[in-house]
C-alpha positions as CSV (number, residue, x, y, z in Angstrom):
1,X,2.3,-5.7,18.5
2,X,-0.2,-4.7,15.5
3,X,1.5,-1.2,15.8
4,X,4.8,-2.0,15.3
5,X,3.9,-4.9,12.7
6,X,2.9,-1.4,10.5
7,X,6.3,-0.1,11.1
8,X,7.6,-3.9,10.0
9,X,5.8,-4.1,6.7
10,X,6.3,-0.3,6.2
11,X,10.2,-1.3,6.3
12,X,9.8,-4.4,4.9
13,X,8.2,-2.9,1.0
14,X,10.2,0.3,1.4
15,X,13.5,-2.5,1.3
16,X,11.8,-3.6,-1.6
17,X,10.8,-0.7,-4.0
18,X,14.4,0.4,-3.2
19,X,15.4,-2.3,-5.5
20,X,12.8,-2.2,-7.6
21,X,11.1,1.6,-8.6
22,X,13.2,5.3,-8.9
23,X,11.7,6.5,-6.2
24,X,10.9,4.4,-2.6
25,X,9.2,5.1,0.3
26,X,13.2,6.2,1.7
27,X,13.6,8.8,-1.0
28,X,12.9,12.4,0.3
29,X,11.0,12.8,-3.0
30,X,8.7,10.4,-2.2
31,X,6.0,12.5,-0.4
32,X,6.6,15.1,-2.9
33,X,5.6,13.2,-5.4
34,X,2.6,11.2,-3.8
35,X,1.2,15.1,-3.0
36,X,2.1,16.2,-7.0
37,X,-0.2,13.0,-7.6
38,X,-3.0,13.6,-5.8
39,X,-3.3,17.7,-6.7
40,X,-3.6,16.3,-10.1
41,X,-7.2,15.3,-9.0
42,X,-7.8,17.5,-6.4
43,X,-7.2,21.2,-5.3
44,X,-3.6,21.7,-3.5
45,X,-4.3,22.1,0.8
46,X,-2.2,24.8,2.6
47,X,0.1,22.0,4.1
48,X,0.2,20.1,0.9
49,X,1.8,22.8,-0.9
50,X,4.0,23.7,2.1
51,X,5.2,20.7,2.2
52,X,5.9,19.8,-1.9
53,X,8.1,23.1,-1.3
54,X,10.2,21.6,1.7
55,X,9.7,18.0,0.8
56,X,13.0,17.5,3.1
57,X,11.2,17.7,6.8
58,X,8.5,15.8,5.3
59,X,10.8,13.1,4.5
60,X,12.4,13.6,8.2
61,X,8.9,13.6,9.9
62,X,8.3,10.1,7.7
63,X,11.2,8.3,9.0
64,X,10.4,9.6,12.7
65,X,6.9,8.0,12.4
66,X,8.4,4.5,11.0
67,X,10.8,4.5,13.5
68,X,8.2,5.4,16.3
69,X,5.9,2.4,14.7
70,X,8.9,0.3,15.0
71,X,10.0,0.6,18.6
């Protein structure tokens, strides 16, 4: 039950910043942009960089993981 209440309240302010900010937790730019954020502070990983390049199968592997949480 605590597993999928993550999924829940992962759903739940994702609905919200839709509404509310340019870019949600449902936009594939999302992840891209959360990476951007933190190699401002930090070097860039392998994966991190891989993935700001093909921010679209990060976004893919996100939802999978919600939905997983959810169900």
């Amino acid at each position: 039950m605590a597993y999928s209440l993550t999924g829940f309240w992962k759903l739940f302010w994702g609905v919200i910043q839709l509404f509310s900010v340019e870019v949600s937790l449902f936009s594939p730019l999302s992840l891209r942009n959360t990476l951007i954020y933190q190699f401002q502070v930090g070097d860039p990983t392998l994966v991190g960089a891989w993935f700001i390049e093909h921010y679209v199968l990060g976004y893919m592997f996100y939802l999978l993981a919600v939905a997983i949480e959810l169900f």
